[in-house]
LUMLUMDREN-2810 file (N, C-alpha, C; in Angstrom, 1 decimal):
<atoms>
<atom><aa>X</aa><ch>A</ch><at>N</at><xx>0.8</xx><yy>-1.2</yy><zz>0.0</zz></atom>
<atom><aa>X</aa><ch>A</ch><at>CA</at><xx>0.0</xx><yy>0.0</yy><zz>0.0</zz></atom>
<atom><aa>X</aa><ch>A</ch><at>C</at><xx>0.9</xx><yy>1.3</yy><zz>0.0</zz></atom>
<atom><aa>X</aa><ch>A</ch><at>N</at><xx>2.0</xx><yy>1.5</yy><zz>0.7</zz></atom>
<atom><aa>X</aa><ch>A</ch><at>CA</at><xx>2.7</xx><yy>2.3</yy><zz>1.0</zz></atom>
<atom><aa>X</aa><ch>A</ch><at>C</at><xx>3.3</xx><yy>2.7</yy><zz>-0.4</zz></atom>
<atom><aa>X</aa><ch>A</ch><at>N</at><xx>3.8</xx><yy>1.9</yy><zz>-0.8</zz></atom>
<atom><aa>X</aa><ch>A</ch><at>CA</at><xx>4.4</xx><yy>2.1</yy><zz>-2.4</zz></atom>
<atom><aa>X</aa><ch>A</ch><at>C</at><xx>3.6</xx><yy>2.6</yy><zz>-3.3</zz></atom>
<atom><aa>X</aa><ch>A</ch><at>N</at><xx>2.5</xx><yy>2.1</yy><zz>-3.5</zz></atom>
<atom><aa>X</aa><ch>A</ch><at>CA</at><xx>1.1</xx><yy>2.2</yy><zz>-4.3</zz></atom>
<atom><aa>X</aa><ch>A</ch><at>C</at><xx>1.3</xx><yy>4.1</yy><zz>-3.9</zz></atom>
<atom><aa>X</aa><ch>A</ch><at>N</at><xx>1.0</xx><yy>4.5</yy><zz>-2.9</zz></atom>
<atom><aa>X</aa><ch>A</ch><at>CA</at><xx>0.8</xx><yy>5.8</yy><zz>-2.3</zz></atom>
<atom><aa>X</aa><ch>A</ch><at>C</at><xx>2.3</xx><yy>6.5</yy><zz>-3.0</zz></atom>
<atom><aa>X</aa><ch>A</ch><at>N</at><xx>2.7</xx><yy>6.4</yy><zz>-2.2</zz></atom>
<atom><aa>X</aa><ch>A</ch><at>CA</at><xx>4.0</xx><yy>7.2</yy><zz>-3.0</zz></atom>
<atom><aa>X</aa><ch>A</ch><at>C</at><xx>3.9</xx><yy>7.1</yy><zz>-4.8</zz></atom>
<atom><aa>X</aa><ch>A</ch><at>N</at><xx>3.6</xx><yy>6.4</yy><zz>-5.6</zz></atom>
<atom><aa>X</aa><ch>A</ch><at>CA</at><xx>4.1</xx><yy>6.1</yy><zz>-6.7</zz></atom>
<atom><aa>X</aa><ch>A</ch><at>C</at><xx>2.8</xx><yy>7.2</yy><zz>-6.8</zz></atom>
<atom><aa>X</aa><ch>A</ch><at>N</at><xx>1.7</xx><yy>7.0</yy><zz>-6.1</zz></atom>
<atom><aa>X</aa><ch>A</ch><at>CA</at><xx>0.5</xx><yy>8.4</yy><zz>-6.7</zz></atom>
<atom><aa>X</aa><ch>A</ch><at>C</at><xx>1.3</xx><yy>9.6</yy><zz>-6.4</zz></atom>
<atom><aa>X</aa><ch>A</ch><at>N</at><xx>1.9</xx><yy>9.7</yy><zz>-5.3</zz></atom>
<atom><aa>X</aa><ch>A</ch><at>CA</at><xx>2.5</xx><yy>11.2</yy><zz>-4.9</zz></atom>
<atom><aa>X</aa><ch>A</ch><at>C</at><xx>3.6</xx><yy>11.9</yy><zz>-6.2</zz></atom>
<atom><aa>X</aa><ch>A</ch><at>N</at><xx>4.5</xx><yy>11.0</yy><zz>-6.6</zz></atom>
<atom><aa>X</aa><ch>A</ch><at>CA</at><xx>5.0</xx><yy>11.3</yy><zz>-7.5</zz></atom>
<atom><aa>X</aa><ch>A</ch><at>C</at><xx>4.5</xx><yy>11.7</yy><zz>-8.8</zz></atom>
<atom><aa>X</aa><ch>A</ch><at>N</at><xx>3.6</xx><yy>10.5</yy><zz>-8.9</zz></atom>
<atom><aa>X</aa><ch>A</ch><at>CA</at><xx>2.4</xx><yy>11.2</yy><zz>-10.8</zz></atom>
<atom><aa>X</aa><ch>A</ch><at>C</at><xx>2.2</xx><yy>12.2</yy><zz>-10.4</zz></atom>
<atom><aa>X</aa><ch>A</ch><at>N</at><xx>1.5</xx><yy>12.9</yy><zz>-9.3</zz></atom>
<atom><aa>X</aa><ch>A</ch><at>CA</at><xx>0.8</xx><yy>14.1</yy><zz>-9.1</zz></atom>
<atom><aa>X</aa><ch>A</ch><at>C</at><xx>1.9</xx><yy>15.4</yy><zz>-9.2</zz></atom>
<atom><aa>X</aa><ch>A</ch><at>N</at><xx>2.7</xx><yy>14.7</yy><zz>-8.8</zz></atom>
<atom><aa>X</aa><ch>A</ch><at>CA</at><xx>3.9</xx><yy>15.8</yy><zz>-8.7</zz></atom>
<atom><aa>X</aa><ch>A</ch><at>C</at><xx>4.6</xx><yy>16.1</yy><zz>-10.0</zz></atom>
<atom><aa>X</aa><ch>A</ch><at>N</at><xx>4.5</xx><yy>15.1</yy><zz>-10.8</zz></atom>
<atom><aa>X</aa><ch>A</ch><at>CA</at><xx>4.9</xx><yy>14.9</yy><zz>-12.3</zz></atom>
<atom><aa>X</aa><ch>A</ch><at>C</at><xx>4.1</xx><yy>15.7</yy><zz>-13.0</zz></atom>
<atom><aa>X</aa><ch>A</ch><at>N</at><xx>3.1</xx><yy>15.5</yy><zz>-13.0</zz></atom>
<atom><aa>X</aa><ch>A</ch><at>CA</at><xx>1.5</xx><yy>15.9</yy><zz>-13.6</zz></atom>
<atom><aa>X</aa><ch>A</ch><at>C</at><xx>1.6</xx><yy>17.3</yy><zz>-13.6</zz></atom>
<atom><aa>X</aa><ch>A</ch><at>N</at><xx>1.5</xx><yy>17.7</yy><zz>-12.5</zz></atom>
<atom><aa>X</aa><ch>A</ch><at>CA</at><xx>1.8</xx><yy>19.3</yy><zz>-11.7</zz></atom>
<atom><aa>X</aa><ch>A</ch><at>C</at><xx>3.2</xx><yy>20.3</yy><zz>-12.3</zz></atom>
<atom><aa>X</aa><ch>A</ch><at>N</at><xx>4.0</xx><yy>19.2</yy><zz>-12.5</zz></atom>
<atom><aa>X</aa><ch>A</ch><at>CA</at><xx>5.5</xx><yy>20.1</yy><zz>-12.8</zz></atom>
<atom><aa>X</aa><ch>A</ch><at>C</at><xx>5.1</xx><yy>20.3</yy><zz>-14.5</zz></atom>
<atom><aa>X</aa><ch>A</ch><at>N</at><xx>4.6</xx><yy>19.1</yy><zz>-15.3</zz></atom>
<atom><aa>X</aa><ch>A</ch><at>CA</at><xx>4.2</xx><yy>19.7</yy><zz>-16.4</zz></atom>
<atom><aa>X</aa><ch>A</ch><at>C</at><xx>3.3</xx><yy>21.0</yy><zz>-16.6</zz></atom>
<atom><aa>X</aa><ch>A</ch><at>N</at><xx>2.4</xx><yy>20.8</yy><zz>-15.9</zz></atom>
<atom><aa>X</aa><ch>A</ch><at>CA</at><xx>1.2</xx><yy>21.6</yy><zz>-16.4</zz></atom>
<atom><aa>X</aa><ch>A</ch><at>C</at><xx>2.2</xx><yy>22.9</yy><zz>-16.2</zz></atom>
<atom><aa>X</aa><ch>A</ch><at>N</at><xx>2.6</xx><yy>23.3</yy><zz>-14.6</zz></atom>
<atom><aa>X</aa><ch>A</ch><at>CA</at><xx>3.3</xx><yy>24.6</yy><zz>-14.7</zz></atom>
<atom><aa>X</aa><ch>A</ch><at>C</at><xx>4.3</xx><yy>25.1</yy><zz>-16.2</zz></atom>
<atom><aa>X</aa><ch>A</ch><at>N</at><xx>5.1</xx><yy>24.0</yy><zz>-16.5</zz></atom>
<atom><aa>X</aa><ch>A</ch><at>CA</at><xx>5.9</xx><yy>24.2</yy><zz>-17.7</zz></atom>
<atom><aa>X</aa><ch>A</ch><at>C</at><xx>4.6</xx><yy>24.6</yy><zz>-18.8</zz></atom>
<atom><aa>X</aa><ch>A</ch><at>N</at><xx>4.0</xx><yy>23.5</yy><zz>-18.6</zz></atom>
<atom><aa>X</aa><ch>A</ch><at>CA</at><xx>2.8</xx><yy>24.3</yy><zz>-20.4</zz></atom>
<atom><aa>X</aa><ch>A</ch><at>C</at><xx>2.5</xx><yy>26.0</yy><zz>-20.3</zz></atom>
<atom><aa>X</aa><ch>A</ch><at>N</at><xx>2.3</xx><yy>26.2</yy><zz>-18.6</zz></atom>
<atom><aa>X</aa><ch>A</ch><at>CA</at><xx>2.0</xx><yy>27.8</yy><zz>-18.4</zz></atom>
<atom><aa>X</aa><ch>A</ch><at>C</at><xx>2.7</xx><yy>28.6</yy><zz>-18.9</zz></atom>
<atom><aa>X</aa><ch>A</ch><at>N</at><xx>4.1</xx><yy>27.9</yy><zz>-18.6</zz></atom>
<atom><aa>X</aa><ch>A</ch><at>CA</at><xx>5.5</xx><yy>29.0</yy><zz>-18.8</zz></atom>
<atom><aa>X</aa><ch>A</ch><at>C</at><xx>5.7</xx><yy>29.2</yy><zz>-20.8</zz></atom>
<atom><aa>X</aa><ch>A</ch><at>N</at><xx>5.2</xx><yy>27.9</yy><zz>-21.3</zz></atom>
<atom><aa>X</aa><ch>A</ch><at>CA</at><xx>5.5</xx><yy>27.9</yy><zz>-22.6</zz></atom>
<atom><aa>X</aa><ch>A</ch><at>C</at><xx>3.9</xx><yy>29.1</yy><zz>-23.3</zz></atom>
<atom><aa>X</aa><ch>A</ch><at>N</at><xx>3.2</xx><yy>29.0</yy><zz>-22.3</zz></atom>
<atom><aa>X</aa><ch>A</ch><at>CA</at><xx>2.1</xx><yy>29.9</yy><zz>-23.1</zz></atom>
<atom><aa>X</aa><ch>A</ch><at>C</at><xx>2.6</xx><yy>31.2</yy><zz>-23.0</zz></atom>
<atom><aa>X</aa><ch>A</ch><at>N</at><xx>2.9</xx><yy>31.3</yy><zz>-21.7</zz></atom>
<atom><aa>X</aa><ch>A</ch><at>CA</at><xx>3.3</xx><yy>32.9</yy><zz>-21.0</zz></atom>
<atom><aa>X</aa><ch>A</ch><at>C</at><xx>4.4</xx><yy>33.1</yy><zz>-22.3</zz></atom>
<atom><aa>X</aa><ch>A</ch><at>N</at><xx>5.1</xx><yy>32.8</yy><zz>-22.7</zz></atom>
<atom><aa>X</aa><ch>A</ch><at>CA</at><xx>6.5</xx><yy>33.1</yy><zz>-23.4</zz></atom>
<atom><aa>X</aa><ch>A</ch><at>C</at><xx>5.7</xx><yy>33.2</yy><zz>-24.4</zz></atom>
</atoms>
């Protein structure tokens, strides 16, 4: 279970670091 949890923390964090970058490529 513990793994399972982390491995979500990370997608979300992955997920998240993209979207900011898409912002940064619109902003530009």
């Amino acid at each position: 279970i513990l793994r399972s949890l982390s491995g979500v923390v990370i997608l979300i964090y992955v997920v998240n670091d993209i979207k900011s970058n898409s912002i940064k490529r619109t902003k530009k």
